[in-house]
C-alpha positions, 0 to 999 in steps of 0.5 A: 624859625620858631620863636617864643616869648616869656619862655619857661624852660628846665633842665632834664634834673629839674634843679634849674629853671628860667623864664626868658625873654625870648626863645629861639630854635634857628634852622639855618646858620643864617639865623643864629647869625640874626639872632646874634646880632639881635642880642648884641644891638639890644644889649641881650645875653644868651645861652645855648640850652644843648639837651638840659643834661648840666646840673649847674646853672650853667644854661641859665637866662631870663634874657635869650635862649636858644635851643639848636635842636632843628639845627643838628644835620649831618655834613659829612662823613669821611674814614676817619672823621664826622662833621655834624652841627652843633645841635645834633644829638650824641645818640644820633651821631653815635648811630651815623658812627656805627652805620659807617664802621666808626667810632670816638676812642671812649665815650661819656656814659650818656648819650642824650647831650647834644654835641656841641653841649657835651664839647662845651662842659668837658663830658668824658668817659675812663680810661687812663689812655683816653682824654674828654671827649673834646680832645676829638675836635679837630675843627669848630665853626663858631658865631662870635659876638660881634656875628661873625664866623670863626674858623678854628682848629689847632693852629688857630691863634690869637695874639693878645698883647705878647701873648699868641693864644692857642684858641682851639684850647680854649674853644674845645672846652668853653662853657658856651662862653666864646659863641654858638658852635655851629659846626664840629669836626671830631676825628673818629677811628675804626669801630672796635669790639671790647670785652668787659669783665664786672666784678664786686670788691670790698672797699679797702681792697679797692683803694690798694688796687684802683691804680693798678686796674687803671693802668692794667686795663684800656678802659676801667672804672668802679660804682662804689655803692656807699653805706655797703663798702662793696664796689663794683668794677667794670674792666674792658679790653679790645678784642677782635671782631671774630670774637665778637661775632662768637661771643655767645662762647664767650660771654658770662651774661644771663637772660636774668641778669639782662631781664634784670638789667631793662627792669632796673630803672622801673623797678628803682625809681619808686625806691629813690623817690621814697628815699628821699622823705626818708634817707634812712631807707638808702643803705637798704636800698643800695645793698638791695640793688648791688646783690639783685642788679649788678652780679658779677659778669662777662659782656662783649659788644661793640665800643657802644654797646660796652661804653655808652648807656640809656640814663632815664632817672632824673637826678642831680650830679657834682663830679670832681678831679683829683690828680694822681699824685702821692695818692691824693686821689686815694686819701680823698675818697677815703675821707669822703667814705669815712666822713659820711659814715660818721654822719646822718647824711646818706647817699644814692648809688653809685659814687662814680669813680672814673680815669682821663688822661691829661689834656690841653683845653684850659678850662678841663680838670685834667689840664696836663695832669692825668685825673682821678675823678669822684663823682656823687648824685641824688637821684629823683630829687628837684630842688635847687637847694643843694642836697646836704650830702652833696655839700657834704662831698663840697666839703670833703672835696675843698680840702683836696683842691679838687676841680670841679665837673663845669656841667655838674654841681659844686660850689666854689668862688671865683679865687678857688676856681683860679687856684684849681685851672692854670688857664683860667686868665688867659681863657678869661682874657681870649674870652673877654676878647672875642666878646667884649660886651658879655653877650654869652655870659649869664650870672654863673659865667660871670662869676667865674670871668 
């Protein structure tokens, strides 16, 4: 097992940093086990630090860090299920899926998390038919504070005074909070085919139809591109593999729009590090990009190849949940683009706009609701200094009681968060229950619990 002492780590971002105490990269179960009794008797705290892909300071520890990357073995493989360690990379189980005909009903968009980290801070992909990607978990292995194994699946209950606490709702969406998964059940189903239709809209046009695009289409979701009132819409549905293997019939995707396409990141980046000294320079920027990068198209692929994509500009993301409900969902991203418009601040393509259906993990923004979600970034910017756009999304947000994304960016107190997740207190209370001592807590943990 590697060790380490005054340990400098950051996030992938680079808005995040800290210096602890002790760093650990355990290679068997064994291990984690010591590590954790290590950190209970010397009354240490740690955190996971997964593939550093949150924004928050969610990873944050001057205390104990561990990192599970020499832990990510596959265990087993069956016709409709994966069971991998915790540490295991999403690009690497999404490769053992393909080679064994599977694959997850829908997807984050980036695959560079580990599994266990993705779980634990509720990463999803759109679509109205489909839920986070913990909503797959079908068994946890999990170390608890006091070293011990935890076995957990649905019918895992926990009784705390009258109250008999489902824990698999509250492990499969944790913030690393509970313990250190170390292995993970998710039920897979078969590999399937998609064709994907993408298209620009104007702004408004998309407000009046973004429901019905949601409800219409299996998978669907929007890039608005702010300061040029143009969206750009990506709307999938399955089709058979026949199709697949003849989709040069049917496919609308040039060479030049797929040379465009493994040039965009290249070509871009010294434009969002020159627009961060001069904002002014994005409107151009965004515009530039929608007309040169992103023209209309018609791709077929597998679920992988259609829902899943390589992000390599750092950048800093707050994502927020509406409900869609009396089109709050709608009013909110209306003001969002009326407000910013009327100010100085401008903003990076793309403003995300994404579906989930409603799921049961007590700490996920679609807690039994079906969600809206809006989500904005700063790209190639480093600080911890909140960007003032972004505070400007806080703000717009806040009025509309949105939820916040937990691995990505925001800024509200302990009382709001309450008011926005009906299960907190019975997570905070399950949680305060398997670890009495606050042994997984850091500063940002503790001051939601």
């Amino acid at each position: 097992m590697i060790k380490e002492e005054n340990y400098s780590w950051n996030n992938w971002a680079g808005n995040q940093s800290c210096i602890a105490e002790n760093y650990f990269e355990p290679e068997i179960e064994e291990q984690i086990i010591e590590i954790v009794c290590f950190a209970e008797k010397n009354k240490k705290k740690i955190r996971v630090i997964g593939s550093g892909h949150s924004f928050s300071p969610i990873a944050i520890s001057n205390e104990i860090l561990v990192s599970l990357k020499n832990y990510r073995k596959l265990i087993s493989v069956g016709k409709d299920s994966v069971t991998c360690q915790g540490g295991m990379y999403l690009h690497e189980l999404y490769t053992i899926l393909k080679a064994n005909t599977l694959s997850f009903p829908n997807f984050g968009v980036i695959n560079k998390q580990t599994v266990a980290g993705a779980l634990a801070t509720g990463t999803h992909g759109s679509g109205l038919k489909h839920r986070s990607l913990s909503a797959q978990i079908e068994r946890l292995r999990m170390i608890t504070a006091s070293g011990d194994l935890l076995e957990i699946n649905k019918e895992t209950i926990l009784k705390i005074g009258n109250k008999n606490l489902n824990i698999l709702e509250a492990a499969s969406l944790s913030l690393g909070s509970l313990g250190i998964v170390t292995e993970i059940t998710l039920k897979c189903e078969p590999l399937f085919y998609l064709k994907s239709e993408e298209s620009v809209i104007e702004f408004d046009e998309f407000l009046e139809s973004m429901d019905d695009y949601a409800k219409r289409y299996e998978y669907f979701k929007a890039w608005w591109f702010p300061h040029t009132d143009k969206v750009y819409l990506f709307r999938a549905e399955r089709v058979e593999k026949e199709q697949y293997s003849e989709k040069s019939k049917w496919e609308n995707y040039t060479l030049e729009q797929k040379d465009r396409d493994l040039q965009i990141d290249t070509l871009t980046t010294p434009l969002f590090i020159k627009s961060n000294a001069d904002p002014s320079l994005i409107p151009e920027i965004n515009a530039y990009c929608l007309d040169y990068f992103f023209t209309p198209r018609t791709k077929i692929g597998n679920s992988f190849e259609i829902l899943v994509h390589d992000e390599t500009i750092p950048m800093v993301v707050s994502e927020y949940g509406l409900p869609i409900l009396d089109g709050i969902h709608k009013k909110a991203l209306k003001e969002f683009r009326d407000t910013l418009e009327h100010t100085e601040h401008k903003v990076h393509f793309p403003v995300d706009l994404r579906y989930t259906a409603a799921e049961e993990s007590w700490l996920s923004p679609s807690y039994q609701k079906d969600t809206f979600y809006i989500g904005m970034c700063v790209r190639e910017y480093r600080e911890k200094k909140i960007h003032p756009s972004m505070q400007l999304f806080f703000d717009v947000m806040k009025k509309y009681n949105a939820s916040p994304n937990w691995g990505k960016l925001s800024d509200l107190s302990k009382s709001e968060l309450e008011e926005r997740f009906p299960g907190i207190n019975d997570f905070r209370e399950l949680r305060n229950n398997i670890d009495p001592k606050g042994v997984f807590l850091n500063e940002f943990i503790k001051s939601i619990f």
